[in-house]
C-alpha positions as CSV (number, residue, x, y, z in Angstrom):
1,X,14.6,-4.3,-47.5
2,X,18.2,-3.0,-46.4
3,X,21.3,-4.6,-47.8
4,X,23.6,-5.9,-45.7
5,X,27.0,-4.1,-44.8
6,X,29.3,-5.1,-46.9
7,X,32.3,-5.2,-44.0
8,X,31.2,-6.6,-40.6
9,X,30.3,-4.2,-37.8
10,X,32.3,-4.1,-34.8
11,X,32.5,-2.2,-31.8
12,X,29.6,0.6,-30.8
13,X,28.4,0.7,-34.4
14,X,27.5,-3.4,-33.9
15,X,25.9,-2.8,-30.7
16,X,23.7,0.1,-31.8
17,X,22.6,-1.8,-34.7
18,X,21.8,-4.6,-33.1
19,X,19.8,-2.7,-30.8
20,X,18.0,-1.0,-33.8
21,X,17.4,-4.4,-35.3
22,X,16.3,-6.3,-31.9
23,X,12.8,-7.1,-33.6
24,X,14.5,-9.0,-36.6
25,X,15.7,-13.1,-35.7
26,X,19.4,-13.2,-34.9
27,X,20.5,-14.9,-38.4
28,X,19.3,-12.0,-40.1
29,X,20.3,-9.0,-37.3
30,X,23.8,-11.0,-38.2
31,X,23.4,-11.0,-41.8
32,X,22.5,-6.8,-41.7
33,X,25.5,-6.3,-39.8
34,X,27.5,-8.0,-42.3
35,X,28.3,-11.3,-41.0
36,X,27.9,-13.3,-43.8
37,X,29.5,-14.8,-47.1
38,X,28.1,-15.8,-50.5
39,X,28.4,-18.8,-52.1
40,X,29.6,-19.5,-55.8
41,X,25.5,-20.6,-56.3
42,X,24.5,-17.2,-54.7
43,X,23.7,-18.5,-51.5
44,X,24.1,-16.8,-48.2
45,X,25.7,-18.3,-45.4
46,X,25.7,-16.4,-42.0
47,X,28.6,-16.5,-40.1
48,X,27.0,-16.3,-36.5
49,X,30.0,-17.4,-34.6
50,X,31.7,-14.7,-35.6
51,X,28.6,-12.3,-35.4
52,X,28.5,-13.6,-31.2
53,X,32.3,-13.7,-31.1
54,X,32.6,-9.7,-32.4
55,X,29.7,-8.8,-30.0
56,X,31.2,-10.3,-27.1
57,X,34.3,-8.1,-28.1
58,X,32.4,-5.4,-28.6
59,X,30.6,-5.7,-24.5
60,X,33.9,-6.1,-23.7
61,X,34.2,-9.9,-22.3
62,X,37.6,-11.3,-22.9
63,X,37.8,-14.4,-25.4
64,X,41.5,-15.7,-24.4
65,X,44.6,-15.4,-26.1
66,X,44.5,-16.5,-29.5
67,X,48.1,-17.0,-29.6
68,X,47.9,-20.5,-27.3
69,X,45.3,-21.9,-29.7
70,X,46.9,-24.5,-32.7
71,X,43.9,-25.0,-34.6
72,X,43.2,-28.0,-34.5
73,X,40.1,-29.6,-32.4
74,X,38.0,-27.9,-29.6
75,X,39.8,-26.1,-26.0
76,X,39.1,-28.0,-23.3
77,X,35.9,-27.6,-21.5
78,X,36.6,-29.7,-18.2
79,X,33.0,-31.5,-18.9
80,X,32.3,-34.4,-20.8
81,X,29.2,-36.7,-21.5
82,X,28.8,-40.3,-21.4
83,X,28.9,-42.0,-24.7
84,X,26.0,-44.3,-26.1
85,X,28.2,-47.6,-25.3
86,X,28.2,-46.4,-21.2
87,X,32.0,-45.3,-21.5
88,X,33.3,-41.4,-20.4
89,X,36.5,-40.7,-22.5
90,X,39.1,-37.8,-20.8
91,X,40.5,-36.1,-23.8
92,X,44.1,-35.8,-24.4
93,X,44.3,-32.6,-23.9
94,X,43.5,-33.3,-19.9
95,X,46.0,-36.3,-19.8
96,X,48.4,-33.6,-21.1
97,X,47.9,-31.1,-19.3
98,X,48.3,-33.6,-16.0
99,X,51.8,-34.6,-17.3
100,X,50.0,-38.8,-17.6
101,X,51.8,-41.2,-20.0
102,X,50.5,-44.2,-21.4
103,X,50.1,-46.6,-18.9
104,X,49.8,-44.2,-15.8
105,X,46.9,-46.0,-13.3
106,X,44.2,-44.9,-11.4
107,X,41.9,-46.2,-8.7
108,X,39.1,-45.1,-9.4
109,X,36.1,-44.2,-6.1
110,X,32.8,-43.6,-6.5
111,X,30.4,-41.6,-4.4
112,X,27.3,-40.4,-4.7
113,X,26.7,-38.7,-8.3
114,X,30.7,-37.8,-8.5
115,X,33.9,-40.4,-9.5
116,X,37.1,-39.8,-8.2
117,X,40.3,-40.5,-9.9
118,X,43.3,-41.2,-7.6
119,X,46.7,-41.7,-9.4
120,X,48.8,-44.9,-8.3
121,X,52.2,-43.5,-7.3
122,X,54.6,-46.2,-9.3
123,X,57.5,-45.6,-7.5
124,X,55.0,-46.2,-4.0
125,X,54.3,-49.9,-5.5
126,X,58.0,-50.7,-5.9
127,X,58.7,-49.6,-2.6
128,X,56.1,-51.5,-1.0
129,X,56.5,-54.4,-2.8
130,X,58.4,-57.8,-2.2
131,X,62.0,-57.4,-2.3
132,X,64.8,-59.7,-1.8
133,X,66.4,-58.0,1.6
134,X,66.1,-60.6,4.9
């Protein structure tokens, strides 16, 4: 059995051997291209997000600018699931992006398998409201 690279392949030399190693299961075509790290109790781990993210690099498909990323959580995806208890929760990083602060409403309209959100204009409300003039 080969032993895998010791630094990761990118670029042509990842795409030709994983072309040369399409009849092996993609945990080890990763591991043989050097995608992988070993444990202090000599186990090996397989890194296949990087393994994906280098070929994707390597076929040329943009992955976005690092440079906008903090680190912490997941990018938006603009989908969401409901949860178990019937409730869909709109990240942060939506109500953000939007320029909402606590306490911003919404009416809310449903149709036929889609839900709109319509932002209540606050300064609308105080305009229309009761005032005092005669």
């Amino acid at each position: 059995m080969t032993e895998p690279a010791n630094t990761p392949l990118t670029g042509k030399a990842l795409l030709q051997k994983v072309k040369e190693l399409s009849h092996l299961p993609r945990r080890e075509t990763a591991k043989r291209c050097g995608y992988y790290t070993v444990t202090k109790n000599d186990q090996t781990r397989v890194n296949l997000t990087d393994f994906y993210d280098a070929l994707l690099v390597a076929r040329g498909v943009p992955l976005g600018s690092e440079g906008s990323k903090d680190g912490r959580g997941r990018e938006p995806t603009y989908r969401v699931s409901v949860h178990q208890n019937g409730q869909i929760v709109i990240g942060a990083a939506y109500t953000k992006a939007m320029g909402l602060k606590p306490g911003d409403e919404f009416e809310i309209k449903l149709g036929y398998k889609h839900i709109h959100l319509i932002q209540l204009d606050a300064d609308k409300s105080d305009k229309n409201g009761d005032n005092d003039e005669g």
